[in-house]
C-alpha positions as a Markdown table, in Angstrom:
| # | Residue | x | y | z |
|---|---|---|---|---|
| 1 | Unk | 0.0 | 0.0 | 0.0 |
| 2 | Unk | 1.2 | 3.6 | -1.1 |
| 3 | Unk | 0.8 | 6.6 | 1.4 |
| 4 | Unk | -1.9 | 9.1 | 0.2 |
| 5 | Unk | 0.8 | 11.9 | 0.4 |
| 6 | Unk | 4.0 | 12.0 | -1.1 |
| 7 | Unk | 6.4 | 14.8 | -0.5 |
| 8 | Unk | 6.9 | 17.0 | -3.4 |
| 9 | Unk | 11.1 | 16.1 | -3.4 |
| 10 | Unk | 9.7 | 12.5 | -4.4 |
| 11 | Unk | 7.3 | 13.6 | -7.1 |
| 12 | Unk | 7.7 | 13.0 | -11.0 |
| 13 | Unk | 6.5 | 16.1 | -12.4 |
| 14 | Unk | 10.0 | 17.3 | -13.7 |
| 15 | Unk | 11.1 | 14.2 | -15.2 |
| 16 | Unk | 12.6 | 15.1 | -18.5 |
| 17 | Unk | 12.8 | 12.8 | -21.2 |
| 18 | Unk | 15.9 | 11.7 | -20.7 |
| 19 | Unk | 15.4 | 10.1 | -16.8 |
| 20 | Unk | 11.6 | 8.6 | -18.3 |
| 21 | Unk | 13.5 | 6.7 | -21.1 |
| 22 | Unk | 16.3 | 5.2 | -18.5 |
| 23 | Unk | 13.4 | 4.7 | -15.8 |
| 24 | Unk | 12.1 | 2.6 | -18.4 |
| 25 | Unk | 15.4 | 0.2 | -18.9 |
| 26 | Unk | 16.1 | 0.0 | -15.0 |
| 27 | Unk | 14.8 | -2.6 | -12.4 |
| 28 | Unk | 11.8 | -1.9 | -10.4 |
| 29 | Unk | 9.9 | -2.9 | -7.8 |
| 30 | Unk | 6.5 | -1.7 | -5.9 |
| 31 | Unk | 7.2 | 0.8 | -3.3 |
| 32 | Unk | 5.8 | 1.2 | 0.1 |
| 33 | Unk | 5.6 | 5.2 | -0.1 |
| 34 | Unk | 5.6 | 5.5 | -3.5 |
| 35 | Unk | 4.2 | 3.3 | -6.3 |
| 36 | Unk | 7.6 | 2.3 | -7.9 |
| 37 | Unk | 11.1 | 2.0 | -6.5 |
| 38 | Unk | 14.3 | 1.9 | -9.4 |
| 39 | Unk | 17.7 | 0.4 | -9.0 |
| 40 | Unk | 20.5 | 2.6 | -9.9 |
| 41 | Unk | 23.9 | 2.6 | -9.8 |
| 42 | Unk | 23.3 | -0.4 | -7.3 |
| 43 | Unk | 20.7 | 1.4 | -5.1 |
| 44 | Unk | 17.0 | 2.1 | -4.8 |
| 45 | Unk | 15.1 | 5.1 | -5.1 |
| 46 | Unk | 12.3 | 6.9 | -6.2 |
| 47 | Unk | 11.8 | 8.8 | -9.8 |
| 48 | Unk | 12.5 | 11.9 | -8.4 |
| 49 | Unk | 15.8 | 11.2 | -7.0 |
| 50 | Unk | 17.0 | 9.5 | -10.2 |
| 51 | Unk | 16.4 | 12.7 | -12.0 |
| 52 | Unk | 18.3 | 14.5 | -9.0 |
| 53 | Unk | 21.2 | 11.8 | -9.1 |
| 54 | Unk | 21.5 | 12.5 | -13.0 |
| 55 | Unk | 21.1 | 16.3 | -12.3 |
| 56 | Unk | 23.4 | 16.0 | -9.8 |
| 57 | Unk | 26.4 | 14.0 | -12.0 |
| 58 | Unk | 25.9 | 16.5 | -15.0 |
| 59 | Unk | 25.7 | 19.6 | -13.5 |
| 60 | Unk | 27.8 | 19.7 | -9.5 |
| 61 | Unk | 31.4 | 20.2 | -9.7 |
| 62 | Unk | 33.0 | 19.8 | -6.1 |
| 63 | Unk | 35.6 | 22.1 | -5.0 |
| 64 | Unk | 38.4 | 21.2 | -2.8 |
| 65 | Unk | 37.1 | 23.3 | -0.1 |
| 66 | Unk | 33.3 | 22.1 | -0.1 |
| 67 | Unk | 32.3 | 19.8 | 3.0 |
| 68 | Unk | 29.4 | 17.2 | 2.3 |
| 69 | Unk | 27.3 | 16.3 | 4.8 |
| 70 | Unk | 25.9 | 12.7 | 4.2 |
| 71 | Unk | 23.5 | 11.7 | 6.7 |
| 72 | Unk | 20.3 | 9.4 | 7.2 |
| 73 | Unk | 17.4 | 11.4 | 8.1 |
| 74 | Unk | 16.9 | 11.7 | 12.0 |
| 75 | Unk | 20.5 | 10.9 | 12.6 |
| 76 | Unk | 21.4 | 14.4 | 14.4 |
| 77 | Unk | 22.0 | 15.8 | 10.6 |
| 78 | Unk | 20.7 | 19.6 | 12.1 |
| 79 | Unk | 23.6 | 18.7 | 15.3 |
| 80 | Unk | 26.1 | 18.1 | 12.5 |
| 81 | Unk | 25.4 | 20.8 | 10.2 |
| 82 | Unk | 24.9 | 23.4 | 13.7 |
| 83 | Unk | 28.9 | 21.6 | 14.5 |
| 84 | Unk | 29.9 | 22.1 | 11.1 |
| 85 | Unk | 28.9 | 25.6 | 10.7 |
| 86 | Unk | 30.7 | 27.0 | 14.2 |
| 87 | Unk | 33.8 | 25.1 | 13.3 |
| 88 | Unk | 33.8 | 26.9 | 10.0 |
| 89 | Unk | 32.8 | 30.7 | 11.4 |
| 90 | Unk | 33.8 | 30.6 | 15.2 |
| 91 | Unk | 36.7 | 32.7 | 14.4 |
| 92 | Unk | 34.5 | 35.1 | 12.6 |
| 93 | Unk | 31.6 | 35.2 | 16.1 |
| 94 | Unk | 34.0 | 38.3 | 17.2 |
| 95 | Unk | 33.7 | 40.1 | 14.5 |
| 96 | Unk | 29.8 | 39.8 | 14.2 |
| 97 | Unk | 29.5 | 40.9 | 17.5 |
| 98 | Unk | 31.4 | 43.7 | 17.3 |
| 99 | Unk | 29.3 | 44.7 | 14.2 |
| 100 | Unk | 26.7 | 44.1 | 16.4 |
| 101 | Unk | 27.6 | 46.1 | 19.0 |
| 102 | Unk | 28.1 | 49.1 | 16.4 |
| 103 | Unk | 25.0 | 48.5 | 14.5 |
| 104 | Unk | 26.2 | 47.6 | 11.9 |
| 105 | Unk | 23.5 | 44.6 | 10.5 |
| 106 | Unk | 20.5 | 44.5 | 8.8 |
| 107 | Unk | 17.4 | 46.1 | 10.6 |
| 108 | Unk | 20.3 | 47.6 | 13.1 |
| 109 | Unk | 20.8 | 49.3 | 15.3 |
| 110 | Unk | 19.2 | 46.8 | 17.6 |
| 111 | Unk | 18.9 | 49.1 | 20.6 |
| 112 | Unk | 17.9 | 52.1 | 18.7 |
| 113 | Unk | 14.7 | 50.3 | 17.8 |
| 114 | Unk | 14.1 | 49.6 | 21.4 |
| 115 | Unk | 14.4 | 52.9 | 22.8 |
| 116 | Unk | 11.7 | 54.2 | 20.6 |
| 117 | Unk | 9.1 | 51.7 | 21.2 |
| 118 | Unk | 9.9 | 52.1 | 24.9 |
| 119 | Unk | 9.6 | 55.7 | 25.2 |
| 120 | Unk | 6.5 | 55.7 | 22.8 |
| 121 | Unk | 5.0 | 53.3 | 25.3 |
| 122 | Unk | 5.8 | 55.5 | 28.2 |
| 123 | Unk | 4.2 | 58.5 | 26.1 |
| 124 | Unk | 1.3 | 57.0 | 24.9 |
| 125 | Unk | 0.1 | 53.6 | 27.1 |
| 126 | Unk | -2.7 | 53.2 | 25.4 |
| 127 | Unk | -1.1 | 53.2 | 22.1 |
| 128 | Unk | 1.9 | 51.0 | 22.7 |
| 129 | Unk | 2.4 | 47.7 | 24.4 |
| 130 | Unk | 5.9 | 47.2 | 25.5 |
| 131 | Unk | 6.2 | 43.7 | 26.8 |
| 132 | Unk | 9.6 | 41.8 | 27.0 |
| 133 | Unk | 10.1 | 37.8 | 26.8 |
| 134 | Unk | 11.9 | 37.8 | 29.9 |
| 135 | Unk | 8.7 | 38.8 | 31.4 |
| 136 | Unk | 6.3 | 37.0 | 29.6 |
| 137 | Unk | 8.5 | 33.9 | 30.3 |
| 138 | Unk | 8.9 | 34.7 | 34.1 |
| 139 | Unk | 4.7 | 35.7 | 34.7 |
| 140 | Unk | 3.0 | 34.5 | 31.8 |
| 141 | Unk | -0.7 | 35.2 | 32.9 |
| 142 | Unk | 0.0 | 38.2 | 34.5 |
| 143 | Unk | 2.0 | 39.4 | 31.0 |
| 144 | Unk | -1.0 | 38.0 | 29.1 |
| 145 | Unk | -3.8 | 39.7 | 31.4 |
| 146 | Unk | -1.8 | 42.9 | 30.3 |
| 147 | Unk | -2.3 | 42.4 | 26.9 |
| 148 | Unk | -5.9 | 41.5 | 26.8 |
| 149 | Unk | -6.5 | 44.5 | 28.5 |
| 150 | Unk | -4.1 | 46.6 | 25.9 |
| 151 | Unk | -6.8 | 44.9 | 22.7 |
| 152 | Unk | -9.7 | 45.1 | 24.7 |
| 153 | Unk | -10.4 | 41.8 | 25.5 |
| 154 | Unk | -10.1 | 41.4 | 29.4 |
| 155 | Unk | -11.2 | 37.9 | 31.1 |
| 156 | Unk | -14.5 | 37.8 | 33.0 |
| 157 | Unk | -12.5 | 34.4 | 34.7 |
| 158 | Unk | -9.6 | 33.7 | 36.1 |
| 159 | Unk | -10.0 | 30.1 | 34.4 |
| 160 | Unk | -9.9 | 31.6 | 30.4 |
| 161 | Unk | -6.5 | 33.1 | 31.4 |
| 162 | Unk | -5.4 | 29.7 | 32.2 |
| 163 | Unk | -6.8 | 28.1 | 29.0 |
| 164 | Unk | -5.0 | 30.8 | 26.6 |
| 165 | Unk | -1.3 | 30.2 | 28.8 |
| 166 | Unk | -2.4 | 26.3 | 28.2 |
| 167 | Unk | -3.4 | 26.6 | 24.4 |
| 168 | Unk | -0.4 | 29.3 | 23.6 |
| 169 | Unk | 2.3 | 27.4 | 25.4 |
| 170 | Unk | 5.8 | 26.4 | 24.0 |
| 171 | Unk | 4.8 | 22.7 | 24.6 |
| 172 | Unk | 1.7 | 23.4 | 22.5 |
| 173 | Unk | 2.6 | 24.8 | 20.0 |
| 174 | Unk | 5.5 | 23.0 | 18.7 |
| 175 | Unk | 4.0 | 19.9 | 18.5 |
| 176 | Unk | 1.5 | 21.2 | 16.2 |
| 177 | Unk | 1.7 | 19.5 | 13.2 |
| 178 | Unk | 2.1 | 22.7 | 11.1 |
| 179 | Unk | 5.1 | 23.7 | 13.2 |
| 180 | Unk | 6.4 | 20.7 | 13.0 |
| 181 | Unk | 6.8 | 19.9 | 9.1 |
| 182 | Unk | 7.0 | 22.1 | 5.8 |
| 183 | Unk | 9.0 | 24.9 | 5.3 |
| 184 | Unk | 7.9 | 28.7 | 4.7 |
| 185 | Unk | 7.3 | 30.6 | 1.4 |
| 186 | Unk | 11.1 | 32.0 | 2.2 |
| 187 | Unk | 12.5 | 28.5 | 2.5 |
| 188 | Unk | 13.2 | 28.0 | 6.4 |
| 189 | Unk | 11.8 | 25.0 | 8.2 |
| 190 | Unk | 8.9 | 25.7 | 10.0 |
| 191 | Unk | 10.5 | 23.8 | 13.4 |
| 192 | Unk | 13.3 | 26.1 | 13.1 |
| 193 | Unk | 11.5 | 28.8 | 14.9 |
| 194 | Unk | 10.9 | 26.5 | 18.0 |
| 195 | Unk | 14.4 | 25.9 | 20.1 |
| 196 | Unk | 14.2 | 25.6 | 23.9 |
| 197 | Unk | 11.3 | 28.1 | 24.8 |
| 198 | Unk | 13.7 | 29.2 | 27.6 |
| 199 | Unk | 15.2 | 32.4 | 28.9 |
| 200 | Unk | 19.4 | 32.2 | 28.2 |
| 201 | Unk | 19.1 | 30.5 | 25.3 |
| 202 | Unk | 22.2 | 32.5 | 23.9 |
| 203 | Unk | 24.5 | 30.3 | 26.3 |
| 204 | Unk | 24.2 | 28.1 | 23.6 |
| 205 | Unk | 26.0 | 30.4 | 21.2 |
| 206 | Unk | 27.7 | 32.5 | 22.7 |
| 207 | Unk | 30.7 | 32.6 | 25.1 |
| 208 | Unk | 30.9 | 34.5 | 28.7 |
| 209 | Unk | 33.1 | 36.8 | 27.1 |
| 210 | Unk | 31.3 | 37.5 | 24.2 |
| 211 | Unk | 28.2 | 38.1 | 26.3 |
| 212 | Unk | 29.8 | 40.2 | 28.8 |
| 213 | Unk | 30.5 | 42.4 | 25.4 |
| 214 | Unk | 26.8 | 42.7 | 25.0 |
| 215 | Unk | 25.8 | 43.1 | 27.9 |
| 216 | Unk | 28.0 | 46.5 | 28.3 |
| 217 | Unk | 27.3 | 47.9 | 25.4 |
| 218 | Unk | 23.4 | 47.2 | 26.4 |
| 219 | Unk | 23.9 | 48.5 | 29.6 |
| 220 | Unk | 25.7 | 52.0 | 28.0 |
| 221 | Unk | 22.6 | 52.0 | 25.8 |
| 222 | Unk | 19.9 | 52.2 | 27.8 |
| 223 | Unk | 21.5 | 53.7 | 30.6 |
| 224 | Unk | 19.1 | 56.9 | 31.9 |
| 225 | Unk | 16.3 | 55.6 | 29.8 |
| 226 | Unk | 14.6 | 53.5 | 32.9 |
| 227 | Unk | 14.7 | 50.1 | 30.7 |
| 228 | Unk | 16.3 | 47.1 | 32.0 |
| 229 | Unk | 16.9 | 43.8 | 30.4 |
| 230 | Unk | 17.6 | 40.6 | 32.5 |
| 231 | Unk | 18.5 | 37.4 | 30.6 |
């Protein structure tokens, strides 16, 4: 029996001639997730990925300094590439931070953005909302009491508040199955926008030192402005 759904990468609707006609002359056999397996080059697999193989041996040309990752699916593939990719750049973290720092980044400066939401929220508190994650994290129904009130939506019961915190929750929402598989119009995986759902997540990344860099330069930022960050 086939599965109803078959990921697009596994599809035959770019076959060119070419692939069809040696599809024809290979051995087969029924699939389980698709309705026909081919052997190639001494292994199995689906239309689609012959036509990648042969698009693939035409068109890639390796350089000396290109690193393959070969891995099978669920096999901490993400952990390697996230190892590979800080091996690669880690010399190059001190230099984005400083950029940071000075920035010098797309949509920067970081802080600059901040300090006008903040003080527009201090002018005008029934025009801006300024909530932090921090908070939010720390006293979720109290943080989203605040915000119901800011739309206009108060509770009438102290259980709906409950329910939302509940519904909303990190634990909740990634297991959806829409945040769980697919990727965006832009390419990125939806899952990639769910990590921990904890406050210090940047331990992960970053060093002590590079954070204490950050840190100061926040702290020289903000300083007079009555904003505080705590991480």
């Amino acid at each position: 029996m086939t599965s109803s759904y078959v990921p697009i990468y596994l599809g035959d609707e770019d076959l060119t001639q070419e692939t069809r006609d040696l599809l024809s002359s290979l051995p087969s056999e029924k699939g389980w997730l698709v309705s026909q397996i081919y052997q190639f080059e001494g292994s199995w697999h689906t239309q689609g990925l012959v036509q990648g193989i042969l698009n693939c041996q035409k068109n890639f040309k390796a350089n000396d300094s290109d690193i393959i990752l070969a891995t099978t699916p669920k096999s901490g593939t993400t952990w390697l590439k996230a190892l590979l990719f800080a091996l690669i750049h880690r010399d190059k973290f001190p230099v984005s931070i400083e950029a940071f720092c000075q920035g010098k980044f797309i949509g920067g400066p970081f802080w600059d953005h901040v300090l006008e939401y903040w003080y527009e929220s201090r002018k005008n508190p029934n025009k801006v909302l300024f909530v932090t994650y921090e908070e939010l994290k720390k006293q979720t129904e109290v943080e989203v009491k605040r915000i119901a009130d800011f739309i206009g939506c108060g509770f009438t019961a102290e259980k709906e508040v409950s329910e939302i915190v509940k519904l909303c929750s990190f634990e909740s929402l990634s297991k959806l199955e829409v945040n769980r598989q697919g990727k965006l119009p832009n390419g990125i995986e939806s899952n990639s926008y769910f990590r921990k759902g904890e406050i210090g997540g940047w331990r992960d990344t970053l060093s002590e030192s590079l954070a204490e860099v950050i840190d100061r330069t926040t702290e020289e930022k903000f300083r007079g402005s009555g904003l505080k960050f705590s991480c």
